[in-house]
C-alpha positions, 0 to 999 in steps of 0.5 A: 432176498430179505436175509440178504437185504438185511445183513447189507443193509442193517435194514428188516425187509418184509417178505411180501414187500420184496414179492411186490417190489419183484411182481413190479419188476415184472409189471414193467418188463424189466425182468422176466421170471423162469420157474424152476421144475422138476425134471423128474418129478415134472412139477414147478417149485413154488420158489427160488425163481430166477429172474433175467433181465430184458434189456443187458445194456440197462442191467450195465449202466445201472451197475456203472459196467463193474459186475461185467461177469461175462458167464452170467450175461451169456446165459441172460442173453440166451435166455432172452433170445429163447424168450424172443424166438417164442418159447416157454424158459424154465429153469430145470432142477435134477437130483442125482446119485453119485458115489463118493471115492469110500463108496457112499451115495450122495443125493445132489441136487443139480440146476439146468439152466433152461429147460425150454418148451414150445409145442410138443418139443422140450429142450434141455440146455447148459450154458458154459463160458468155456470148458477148459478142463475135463473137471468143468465138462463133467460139472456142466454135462452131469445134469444132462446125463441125469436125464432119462427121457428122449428129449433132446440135450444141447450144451451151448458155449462161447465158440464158433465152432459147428454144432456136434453131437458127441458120444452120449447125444448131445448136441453141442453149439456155439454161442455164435452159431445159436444166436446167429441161426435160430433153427440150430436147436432142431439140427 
């Protein structure tokens, strides 16, 4: 962030001012923090957190309504209603293998949007806007299909269609459904 600030800006921010600045964000409930874990190594990085706003209308009207990027307010809201219906948000992190079309295997870091917790049970869930192509499929379910353990992977997207298991178990639900049905991630 203070890279970023001062490229903008022309202006050094400090590191620690901007810890500040974010922990009163915090403070105030305006933002929440999700920490990123690692899935396979089942420990919490340090840092990039992310940080989603509490309240989207506030978010909007202090953008003036111009950043209206409709795949990043779905998963915000998604993240506040995991958040309201009582359960523990992180953002999960995957490295995975793949071969390259000349054969060489590459290490790719991949991001989950949420891993979620609540008692004993552990969701992984992706969100996507829609999924128009099989390229798009294949991005949004690769980090699913990294994990290799027995907890249940669910890809939410803005349809209105039914919840669906596919072919790999994983269970598929519609924005609408997800949000209108908070019992729809144990089906």
């Amino acid at each position: 962030i203070s890279r970023t600030l001062s490229s903008d800006r022309g202006r050094k921010i400090a590191s620690e001012t901007i810890a500040k600045y974010i922990e009163y964000l915090l403070d105030s409930y305006l933002f929440k923090e999700a920490k990123r874990f690692d899935v396979k190594g089942k420990h919490y990085f340090q840092y990039p957190n992310k940080y989603y706003c509490t309240d989207i209308g506030l978010r909007n009207a202090r953008l003036n309504f111009r950043q209206q990027e409709e795949s990043h307010i779905m998963e915000n809201i998604i993240f506040n209603e995991l958040v309201g219906r009582g359960y523990c948000v992180d953002v999960g992190v995957i490295e995975i293998t793949e071969t390259t079309g000349e054969g060489k295997r590459l290490q790719k870091q991949c991001e989950i949007d949420f891993v979620v917790h609540s008692g004993s049970s552990k969701y992984y869930i992706q969100t996507a806007l829609n999924l128009e192509s099989e390229m798009e499929k294949k991005q949004e379910l690769r980090p699913l299909l990294g994990i290799n353990d027995s907890f249940k992977k669910i890809l939410i997207t803005k349809t209105y269609a039914k919840p669906w298991t596919d072919e790999k178990g994983i269970l598929h639900v519609g924005l609408y459904q997800f949000l209108l049905d908070e019992h729809c991630l144990t089906l």
